[in-house]
C-alpha positions as CSV (number, residue, x, y, z in Angstrom):
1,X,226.4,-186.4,157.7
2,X,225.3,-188.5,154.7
3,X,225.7,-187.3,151.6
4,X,222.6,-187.3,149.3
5,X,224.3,-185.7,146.2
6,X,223.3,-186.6,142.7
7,X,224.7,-186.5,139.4
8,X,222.1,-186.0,136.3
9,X,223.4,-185.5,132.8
10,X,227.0,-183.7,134.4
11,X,225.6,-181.8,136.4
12,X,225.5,-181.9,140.6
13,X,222.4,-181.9,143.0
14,X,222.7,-181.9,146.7
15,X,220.1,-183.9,146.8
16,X,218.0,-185.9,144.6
17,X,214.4,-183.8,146.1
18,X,213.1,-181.4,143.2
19,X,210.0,-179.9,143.4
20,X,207.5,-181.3,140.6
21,X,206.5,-179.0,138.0
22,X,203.1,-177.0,137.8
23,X,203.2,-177.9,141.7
24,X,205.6,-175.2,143.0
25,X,205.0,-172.2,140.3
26,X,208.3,-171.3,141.0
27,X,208.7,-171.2,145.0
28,X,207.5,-167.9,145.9
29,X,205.0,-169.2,147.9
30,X,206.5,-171.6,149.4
31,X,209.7,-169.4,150.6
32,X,208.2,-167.9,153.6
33,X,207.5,-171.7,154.6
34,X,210.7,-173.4,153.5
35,X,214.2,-172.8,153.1
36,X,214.1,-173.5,149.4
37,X,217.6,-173.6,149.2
38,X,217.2,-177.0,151.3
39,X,215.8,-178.6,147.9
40,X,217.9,-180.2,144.9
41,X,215.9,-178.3,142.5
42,X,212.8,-176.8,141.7
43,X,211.1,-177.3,138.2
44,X,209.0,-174.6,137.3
45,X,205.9,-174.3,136.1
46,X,204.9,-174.8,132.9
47,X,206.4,-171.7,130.2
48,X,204.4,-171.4,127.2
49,X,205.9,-168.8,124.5
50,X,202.6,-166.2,125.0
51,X,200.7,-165.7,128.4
52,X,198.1,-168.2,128.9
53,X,195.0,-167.3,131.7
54,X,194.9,-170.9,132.4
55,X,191.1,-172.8,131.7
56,X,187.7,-171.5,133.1
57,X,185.5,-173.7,135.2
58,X,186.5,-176.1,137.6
59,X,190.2,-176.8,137.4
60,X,190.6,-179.7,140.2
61,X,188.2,-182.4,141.0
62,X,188.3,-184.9,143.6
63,X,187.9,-188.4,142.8
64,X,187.3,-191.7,145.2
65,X,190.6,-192.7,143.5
66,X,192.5,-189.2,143.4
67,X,192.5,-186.0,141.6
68,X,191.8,-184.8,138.3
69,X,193.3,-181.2,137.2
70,X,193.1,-179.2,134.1
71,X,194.8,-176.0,135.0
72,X,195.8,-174.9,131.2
73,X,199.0,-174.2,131.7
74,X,198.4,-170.9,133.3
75,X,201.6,-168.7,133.0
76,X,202.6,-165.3,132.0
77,X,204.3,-166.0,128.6
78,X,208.4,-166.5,128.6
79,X,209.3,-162.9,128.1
80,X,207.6,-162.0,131.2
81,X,208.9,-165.0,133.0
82,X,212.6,-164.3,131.8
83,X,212.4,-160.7,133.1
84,X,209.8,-161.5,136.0
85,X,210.9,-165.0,137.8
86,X,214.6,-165.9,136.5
87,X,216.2,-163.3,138.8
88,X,214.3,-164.8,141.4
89,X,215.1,-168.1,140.6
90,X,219.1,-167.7,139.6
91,X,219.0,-166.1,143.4
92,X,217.9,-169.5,145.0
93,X,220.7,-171.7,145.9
94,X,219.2,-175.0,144.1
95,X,219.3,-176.2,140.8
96,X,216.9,-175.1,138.0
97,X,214.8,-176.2,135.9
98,X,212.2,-174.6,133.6
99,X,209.7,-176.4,132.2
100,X,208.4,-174.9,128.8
101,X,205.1,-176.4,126.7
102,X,204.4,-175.3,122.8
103,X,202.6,-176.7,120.6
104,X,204.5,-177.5,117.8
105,X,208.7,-178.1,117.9
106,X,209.4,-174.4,116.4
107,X,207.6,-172.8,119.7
108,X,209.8,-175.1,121.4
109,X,212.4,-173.7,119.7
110,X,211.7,-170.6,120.0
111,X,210.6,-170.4,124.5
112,X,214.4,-172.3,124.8
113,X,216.0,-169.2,122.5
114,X,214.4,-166.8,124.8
115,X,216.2,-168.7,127.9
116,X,219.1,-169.6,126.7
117,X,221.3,-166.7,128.5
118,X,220.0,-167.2,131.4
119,X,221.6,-169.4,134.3
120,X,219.1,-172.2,134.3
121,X,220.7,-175.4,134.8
122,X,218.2,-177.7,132.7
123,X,215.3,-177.2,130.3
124,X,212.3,-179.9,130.8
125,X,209.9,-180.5,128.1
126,X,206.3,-180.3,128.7
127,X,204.9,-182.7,125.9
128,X,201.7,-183.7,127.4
């Protein structure tokens, strides 16, 4: 069989496939489809340090060319991800990343304190 391992910063994938953040959530709804466990990684959606509802209106448009989205970042806050999703997650066998969005570097700061005892294997910053 071919091996598809990868190495990024030290640490091993099986494979270089990780699902995209703000596409996945975090794979619940994908499990009952897909042996998650079949993926190098899953980035999470985007953790902001309070809940956010997301934006109102329309949130994806169709274009001729592609897609336009404004979801807002729609997640419950990292306290509530911490206690509600990490379990699930650190009980995948992939690799982990969370992706966590503030708006100044001390919010940063403070999302990546709330995770840092967790088994997470990566933090990705959401800067956009």
């Amino acid at each position: 069989m071919t091996n598809t391992k990868v190495n990024i910063c030290g640490v091993e994938f099986k494979n270089p496939i990780i699902a995209a953040s703000g596409t996945f959530g975090v794979g619940r709804e994908y499990e009952k489809f897909f042996d998650l466990s079949k993926l190098g990684g899953i980035s999470t959606l985007g953790v902001t340090y309070d809940s956010r509802p997301g934006n109102t209106g329309i949130r994806i448009f169709e274009t001729p060319s592609g897609m336009i989205n404004s979801i807002g970042l729609e997640n419950p806050g990292v306290k509530a991800f911490v206690q509600d999703e990490i379990p699930f997650l650190e009980s995948l066998d992939t690799r982990v990343l969370v992706n966590v969005s503030g708006s100044y570097i001390d919010e940063y700061l403070k999302i990546i304190e709330e995770i840092n005892d967790t088994n997470i294997d990566f933090i990705e910053l959401n800067i956009s």
